[in-house]
C-alpha positions as CSV (number, residue, x, y, z in Angstrom):
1,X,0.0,0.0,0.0
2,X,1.1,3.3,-0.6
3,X,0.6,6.1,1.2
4,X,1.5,9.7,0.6
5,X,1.9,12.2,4.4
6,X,2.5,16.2,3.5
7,X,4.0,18.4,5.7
8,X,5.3,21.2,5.0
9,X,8.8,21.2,7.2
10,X,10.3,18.4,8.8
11,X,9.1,19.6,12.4
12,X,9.7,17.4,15.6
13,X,5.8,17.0,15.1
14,X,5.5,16.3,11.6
15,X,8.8,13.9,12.0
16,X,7.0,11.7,15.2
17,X,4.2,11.4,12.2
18,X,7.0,9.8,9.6
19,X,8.1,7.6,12.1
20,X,5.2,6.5,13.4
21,X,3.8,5.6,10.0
22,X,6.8,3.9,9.1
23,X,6.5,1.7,12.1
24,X,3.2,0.0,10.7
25,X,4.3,-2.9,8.5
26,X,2.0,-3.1,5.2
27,X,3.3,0.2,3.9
28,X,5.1,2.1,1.5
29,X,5.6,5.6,2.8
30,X,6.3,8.9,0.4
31,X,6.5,12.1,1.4
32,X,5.9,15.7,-0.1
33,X,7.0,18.7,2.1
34,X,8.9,22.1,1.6
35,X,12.2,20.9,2.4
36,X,15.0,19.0,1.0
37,X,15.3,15.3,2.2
38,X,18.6,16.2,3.6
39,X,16.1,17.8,6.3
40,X,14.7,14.3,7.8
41,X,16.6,12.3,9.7
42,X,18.6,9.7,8.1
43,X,17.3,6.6,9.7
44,X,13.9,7.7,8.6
45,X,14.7,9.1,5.2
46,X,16.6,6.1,4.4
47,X,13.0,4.1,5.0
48,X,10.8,6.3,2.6
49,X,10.1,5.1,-0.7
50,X,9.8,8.8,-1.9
51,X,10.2,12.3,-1.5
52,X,8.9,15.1,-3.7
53,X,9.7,18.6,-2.8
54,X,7.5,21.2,-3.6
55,X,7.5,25.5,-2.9
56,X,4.2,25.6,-1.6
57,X,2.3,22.0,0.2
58,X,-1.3,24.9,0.6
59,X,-0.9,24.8,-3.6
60,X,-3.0,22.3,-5.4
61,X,-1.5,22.4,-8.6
62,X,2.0,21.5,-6.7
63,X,0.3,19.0,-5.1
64,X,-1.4,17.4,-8.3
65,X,2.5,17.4,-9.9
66,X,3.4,16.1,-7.1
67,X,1.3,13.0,-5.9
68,X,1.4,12.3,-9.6
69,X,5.1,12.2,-9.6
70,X,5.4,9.9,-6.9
71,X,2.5,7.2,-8.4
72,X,4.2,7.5,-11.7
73,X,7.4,6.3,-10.2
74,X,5.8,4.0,-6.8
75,X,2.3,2.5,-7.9
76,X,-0.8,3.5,-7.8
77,X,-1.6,6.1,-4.5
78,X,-4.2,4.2,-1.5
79,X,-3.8,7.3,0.8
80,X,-2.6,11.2,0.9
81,X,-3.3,13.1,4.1
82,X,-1.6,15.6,5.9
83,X,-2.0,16.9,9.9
84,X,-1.0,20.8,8.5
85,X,-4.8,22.4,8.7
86,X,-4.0,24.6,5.8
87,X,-3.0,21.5,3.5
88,X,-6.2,20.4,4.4
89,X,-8.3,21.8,1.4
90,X,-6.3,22.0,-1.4
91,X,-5.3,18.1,-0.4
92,X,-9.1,17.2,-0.3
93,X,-9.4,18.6,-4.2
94,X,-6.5,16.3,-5.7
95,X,-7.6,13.5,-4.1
96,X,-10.8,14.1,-5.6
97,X,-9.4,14.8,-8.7
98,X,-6.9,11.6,-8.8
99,X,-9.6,9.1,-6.7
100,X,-8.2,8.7,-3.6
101,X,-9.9,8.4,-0.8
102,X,-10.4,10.9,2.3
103,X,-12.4,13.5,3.4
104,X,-14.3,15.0,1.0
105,X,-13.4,19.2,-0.4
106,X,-16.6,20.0,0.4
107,X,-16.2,18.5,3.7
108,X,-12.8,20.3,4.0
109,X,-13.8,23.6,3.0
110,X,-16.2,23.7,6.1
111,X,-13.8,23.0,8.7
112,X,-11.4,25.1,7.1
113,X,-13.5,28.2,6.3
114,X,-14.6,29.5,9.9
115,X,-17.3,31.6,8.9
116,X,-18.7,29.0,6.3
117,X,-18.4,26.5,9.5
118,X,-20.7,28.5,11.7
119,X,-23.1,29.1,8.9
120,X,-23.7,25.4,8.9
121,X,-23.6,24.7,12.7
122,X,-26.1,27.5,13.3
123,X,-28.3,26.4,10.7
124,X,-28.0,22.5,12.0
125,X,-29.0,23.9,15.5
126,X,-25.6,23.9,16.9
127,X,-24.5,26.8,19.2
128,X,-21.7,28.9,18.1
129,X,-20.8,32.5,18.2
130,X,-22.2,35.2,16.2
131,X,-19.9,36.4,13.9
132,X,-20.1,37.9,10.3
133,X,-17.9,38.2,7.2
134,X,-16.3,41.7,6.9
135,X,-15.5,42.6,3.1
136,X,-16.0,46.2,4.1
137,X,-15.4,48.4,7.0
138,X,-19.0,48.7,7.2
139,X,-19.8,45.3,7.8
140,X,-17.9,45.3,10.8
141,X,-19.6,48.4,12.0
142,X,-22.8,47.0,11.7
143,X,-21.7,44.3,13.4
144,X,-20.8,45.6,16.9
145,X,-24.7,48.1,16.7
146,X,-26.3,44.3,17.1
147,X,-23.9,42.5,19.4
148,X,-21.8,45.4,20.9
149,X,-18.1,45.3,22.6
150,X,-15.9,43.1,23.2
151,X,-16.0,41.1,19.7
152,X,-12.7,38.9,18.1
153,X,-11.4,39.5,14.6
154,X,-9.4,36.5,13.0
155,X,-8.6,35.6,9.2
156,X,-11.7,33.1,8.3
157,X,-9.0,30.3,7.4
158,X,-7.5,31.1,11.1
159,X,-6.4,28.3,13.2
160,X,-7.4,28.0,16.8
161,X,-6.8,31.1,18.6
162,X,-2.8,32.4,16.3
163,X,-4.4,35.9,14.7
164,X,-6.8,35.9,16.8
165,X,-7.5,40.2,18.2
166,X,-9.9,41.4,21.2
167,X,-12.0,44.7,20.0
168,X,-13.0,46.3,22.9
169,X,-14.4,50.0,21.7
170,X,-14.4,52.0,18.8
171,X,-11.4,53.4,18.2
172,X,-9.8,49.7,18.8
173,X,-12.0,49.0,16.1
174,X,-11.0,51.2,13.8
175,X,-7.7,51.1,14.0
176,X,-8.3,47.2,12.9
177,X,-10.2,47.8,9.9
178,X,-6.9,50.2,9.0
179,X,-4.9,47.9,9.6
180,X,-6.2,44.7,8.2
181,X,-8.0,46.8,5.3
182,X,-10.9,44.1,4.4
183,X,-12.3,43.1,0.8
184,X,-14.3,40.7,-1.0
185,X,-10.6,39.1,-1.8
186,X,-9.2,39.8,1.6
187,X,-11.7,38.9,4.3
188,X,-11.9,38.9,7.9
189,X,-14.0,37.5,10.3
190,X,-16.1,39.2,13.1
191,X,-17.6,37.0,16.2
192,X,-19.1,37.5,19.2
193,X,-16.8,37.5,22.1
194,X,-17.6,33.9,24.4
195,X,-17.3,34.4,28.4
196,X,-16.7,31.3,30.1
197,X,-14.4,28.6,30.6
198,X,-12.7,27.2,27.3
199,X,-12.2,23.4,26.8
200,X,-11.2,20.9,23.4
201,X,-13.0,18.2,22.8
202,X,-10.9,15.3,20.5
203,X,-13.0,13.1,18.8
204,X,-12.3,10.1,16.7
205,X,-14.6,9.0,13.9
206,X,-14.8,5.9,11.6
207,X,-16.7,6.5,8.6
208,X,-18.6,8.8,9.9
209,X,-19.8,7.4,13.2
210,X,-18.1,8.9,16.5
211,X,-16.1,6.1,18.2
212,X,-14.1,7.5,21.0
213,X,-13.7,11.5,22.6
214,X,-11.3,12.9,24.7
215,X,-11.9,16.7,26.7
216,X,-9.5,19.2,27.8
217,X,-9.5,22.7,29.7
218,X,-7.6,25.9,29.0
219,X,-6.6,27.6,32.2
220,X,-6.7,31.0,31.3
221,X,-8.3,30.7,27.6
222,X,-5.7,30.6,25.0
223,X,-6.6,34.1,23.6
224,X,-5.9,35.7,27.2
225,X,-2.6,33.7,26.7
226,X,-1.9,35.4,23.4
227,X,-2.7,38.8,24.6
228,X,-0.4,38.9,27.6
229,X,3.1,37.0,26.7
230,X,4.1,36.5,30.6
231,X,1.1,34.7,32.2
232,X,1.8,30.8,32.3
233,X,-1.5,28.6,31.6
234,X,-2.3,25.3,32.0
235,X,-4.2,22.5,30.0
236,X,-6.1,19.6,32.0
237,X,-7.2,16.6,30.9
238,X,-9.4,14.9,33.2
239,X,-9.2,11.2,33.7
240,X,-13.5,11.0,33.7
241,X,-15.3,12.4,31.2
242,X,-18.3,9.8,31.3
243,X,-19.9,11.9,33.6
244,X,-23.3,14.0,33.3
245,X,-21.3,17.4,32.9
246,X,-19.9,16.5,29.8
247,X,-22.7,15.1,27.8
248,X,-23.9,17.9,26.4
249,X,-20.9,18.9,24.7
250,X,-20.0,15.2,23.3
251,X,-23.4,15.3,21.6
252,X,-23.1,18.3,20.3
253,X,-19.9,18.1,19.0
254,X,-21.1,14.8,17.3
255,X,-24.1,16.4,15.7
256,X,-21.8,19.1,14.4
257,X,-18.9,16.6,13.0
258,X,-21.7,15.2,11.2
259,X,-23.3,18.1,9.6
260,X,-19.5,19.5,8.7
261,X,-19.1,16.0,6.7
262,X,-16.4,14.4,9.0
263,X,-15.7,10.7,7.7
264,X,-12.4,8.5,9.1
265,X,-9.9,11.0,11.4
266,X,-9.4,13.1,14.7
267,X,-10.8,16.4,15.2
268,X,-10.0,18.9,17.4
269,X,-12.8,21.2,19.1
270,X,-12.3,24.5,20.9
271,X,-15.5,25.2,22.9
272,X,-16.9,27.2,25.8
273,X,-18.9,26.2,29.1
274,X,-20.9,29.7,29.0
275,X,-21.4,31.3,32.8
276,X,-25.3,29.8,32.6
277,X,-24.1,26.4,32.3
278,X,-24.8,26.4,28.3
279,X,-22.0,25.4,25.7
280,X,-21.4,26.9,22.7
281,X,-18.2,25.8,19.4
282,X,-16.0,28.0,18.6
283,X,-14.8,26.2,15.9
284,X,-13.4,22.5,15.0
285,X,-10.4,21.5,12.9
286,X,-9.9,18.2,11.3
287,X,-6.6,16.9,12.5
288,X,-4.9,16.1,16.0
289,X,-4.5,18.4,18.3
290,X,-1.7,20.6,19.3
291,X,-0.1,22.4,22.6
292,X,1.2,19.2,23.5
293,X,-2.9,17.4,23.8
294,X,-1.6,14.8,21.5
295,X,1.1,13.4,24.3
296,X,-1.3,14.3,26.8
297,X,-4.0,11.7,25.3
298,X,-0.9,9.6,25.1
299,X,0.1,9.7,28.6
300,X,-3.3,9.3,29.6
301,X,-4.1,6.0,28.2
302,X,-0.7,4.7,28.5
303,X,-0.8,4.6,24.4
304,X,1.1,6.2,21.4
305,X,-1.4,8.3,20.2
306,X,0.4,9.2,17.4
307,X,0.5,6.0,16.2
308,X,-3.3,5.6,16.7
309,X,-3.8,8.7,14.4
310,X,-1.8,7.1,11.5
311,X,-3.6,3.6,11.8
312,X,-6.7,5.5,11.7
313,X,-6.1,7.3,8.6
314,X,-4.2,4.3,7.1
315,X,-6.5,1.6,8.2
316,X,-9.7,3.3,9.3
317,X,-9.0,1.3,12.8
318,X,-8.9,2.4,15.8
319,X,-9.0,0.6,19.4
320,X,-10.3,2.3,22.0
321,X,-8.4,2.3,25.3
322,X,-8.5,2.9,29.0
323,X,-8.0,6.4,30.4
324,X,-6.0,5.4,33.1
325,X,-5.2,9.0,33.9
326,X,-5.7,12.5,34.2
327,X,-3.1,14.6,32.9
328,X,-1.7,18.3,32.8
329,X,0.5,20.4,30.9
330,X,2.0,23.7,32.9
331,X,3.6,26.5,30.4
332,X,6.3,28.2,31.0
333,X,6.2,31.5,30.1
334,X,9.1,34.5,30.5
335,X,8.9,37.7,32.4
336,X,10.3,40.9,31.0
337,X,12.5,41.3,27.5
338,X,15.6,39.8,26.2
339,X,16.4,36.4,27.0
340,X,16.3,33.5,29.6
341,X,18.8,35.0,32.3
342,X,17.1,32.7,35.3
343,X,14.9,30.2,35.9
344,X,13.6,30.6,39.7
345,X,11.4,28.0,41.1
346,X,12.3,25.2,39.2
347,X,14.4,22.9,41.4
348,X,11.8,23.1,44.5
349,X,9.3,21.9,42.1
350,X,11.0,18.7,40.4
351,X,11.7,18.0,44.2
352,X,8.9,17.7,44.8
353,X,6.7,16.7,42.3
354,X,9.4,14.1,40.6
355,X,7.1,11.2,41.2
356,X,4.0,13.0,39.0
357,X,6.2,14.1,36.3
358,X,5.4,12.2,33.1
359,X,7.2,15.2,30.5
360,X,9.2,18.1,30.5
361,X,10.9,21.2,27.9
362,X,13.0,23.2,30.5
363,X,14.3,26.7,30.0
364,X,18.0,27.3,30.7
365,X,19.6,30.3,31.0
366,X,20.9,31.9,28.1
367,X,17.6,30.7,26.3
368,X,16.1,33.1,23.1
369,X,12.1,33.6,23.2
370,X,10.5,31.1,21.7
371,X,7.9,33.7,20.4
372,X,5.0,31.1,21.0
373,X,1.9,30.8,23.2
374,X,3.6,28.0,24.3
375,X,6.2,29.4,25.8
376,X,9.8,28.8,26.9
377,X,9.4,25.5,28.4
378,X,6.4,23.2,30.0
379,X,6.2,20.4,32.6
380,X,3.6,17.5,31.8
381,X,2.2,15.2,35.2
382,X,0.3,12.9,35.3
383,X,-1.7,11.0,38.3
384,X,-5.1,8.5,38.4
385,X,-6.7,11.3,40.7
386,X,-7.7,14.5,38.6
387,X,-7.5,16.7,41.7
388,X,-4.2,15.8,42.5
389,X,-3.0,16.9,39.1
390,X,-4.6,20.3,39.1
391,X,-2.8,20.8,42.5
392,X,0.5,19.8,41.1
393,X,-0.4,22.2,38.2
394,X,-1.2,25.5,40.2
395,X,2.1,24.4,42.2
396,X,4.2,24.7,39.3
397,X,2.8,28.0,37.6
398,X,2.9,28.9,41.2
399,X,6.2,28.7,42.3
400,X,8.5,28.6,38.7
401,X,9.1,32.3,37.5
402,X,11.2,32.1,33.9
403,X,13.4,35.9,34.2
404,X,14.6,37.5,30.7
405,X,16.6,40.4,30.9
């Protein structure tokens, strides 16, 4: 069988994905990405059938040349997927176009366009945000007269919260629309601002039938995390979420994976537990997750997730395992400008939470920014009791202070 996995660089991410894909035994694996095979390890480049390097994997016509090139030269193509959500699209089209199978372009085109993905939740009954299209200042305008201030601007082919702005008053507003200048070619999109608390909700699906989820929570929400580079923020993964709380939001994530036209993968939902108790989607992507929820999920079930994925989208199998804990991930953010001069803190808490810690990216001095939500480093525990793991997490964002100067 062979099977074709895009990427644009040779990440650590998008390399675990190689690897894990060349573990499974009834394959050929090819690869089409941005850089030079040079790029990929040698013990896993050595192991790939193909490589075909292109300037652009969001390009269809690269990737028509491309998936071509490789079944001219390797057989005839029985899968091309990618984890990269803008690939996600354009990928759908050519296997359409060459008749391989995966998730259909129309399918695509709904998780990827935001605005066209709350169109069809609302109209399927599915809460989400307000929001509108903005193709002229205008539209925006008109937009805060019917839902006021705060709303969030993002591009409508955003993913999860990167790009995404607060607009808290008019003059916020239109220094935005200046900025961003919006047209027909060149949207952006306007929603209503959620309050609550913000959560994921993974789900796996085989041929269209939800088989397995998984839930997370953002400690503060990721766009609070985006707007103010020092605070450190946790994610949780609770080891129960067969309980009465969480129905709601597994059902209506289900309703709205089938109205977007999921078929065989994993899809990652950001939503919000609204102060009344309601939820409401902020949007869904159709690929794993990231900020570490993919190891998370790992650790959890005592499983390599990663692995799981690539089976799935492979063999449209999955098993379904026991959570056998509840895990959480603490970011490590800086303080001040320049870089890493100390890191205060972080020796009191290995001491004494060694015996929960399942993970960890340290920051040493001497450390650049990494420029990311994510932050400078992150410590991952994990423990069968979900309380004891939100203690250890408050301890460590708590008590380890990351000092650039």
């Amino acid at each position: 069988m062979l099977v074709i996995f895009v990427a644009p660089f040779f990440s650590p991410a998008a390399t675990q994905m190689i690897e894990a894909a060349l573990a499974l035994p009834h394959i050929r694996l090819a690869v089409i990405a941005q850089q030079a095979l040079e790029q990929l390890p040698p013990h896993l480049a050595a192991r790939l059938v193909g490589h075909w390097r292109v300037n652009d994997v969001t390009d269809a016509g690269q990737l028509t040349w491309a998936v071509k090139g490789l079944s001219a030269a390797h057989g005839a193509v029985s899968r091309c997927f990618a984890a990269y959500e803008q690939t996600q699209w354009p990928l759908a089209t050519v296997r359409e176009q060459l008749g391989i199978p995966g998730l259909p372009s129309e399918a695509a085109q709904n998780f990827r366009d935001k605005a066209r993905m709350k169109d069809v939740l609302r109209a399927a009954g599915v809460p989400v945000a307000r929001h509108q299209l903005v193709e002229h200042a205008p539209d925006a305008r008109r937009f805060v007269a019917d839902v006021g201030f705060p709303i969030v601007i993002k591009p409508p082919a955003g993913a999860g919260a990167k790009a995404t702005e607060r607009i808290t008053d008019a003059s916020s507003l239109e220094a935005a629309l200046q900025r961003y200048a919006p047209s027909p070619q060149d949207p952006m999109l306007a929603e209503e601002f959620l309050r609550g608390t913000e959560h994921s909700l993974e789900t796996v699906t085989i041929n269209g039938a939800p088989v397995w989820h998984s839930l997370t929570r953002y400690a503060p929400t990721p766009l609070d995390v985006i707007e103010n580079p020092w605070i450190q923020w946790t994610v949780l993964l609770p080891r129960d979420i067969d309980t009465p709380q969480y129905d709601d939001i597994k059902a209506m994530g289900d309703k709205a994976l089938k109205v977007l036209g999921m078929t065989t993968g994993v899809s990652h939902c950001e939503w919000f537990r609204r102060p009344d108790g309601s939820v409401a989607i902020s949007e869904i992507a159709a690929r794993p997750p990231g900020a570490n929820i993919t190891t998370m999920v790992s650790r959890a079930n005592d499983m390599d997730f990663v692995t799981a994925w690539m089976r799935l989208m492979i063999d449209g199998r999955f098993t379904v395992p026991e959570r056998r804990y509840a895990v959480g991930t603490a970011y490590l953010r800086g303080q001040g400008q320049g870089i890493v001069a100390a890191v205060e803190g972080l020796d009191l808490v290995r001491r004494e939470l060694h015996h929960l810690i399942c993970d960890e990216r340290l920051p040493y001095p001497g450390q650049a920014p990494t420029g990311s939500y994510e932050g400078e480093g992150f410590i991952m525990v994990r423990h069968p009791d979900t309380r004891v793991v939100q203690n250890a997490l408050t301890r460590i964002i708590s008590t380890v202070k990351v000092i650039l100067r």
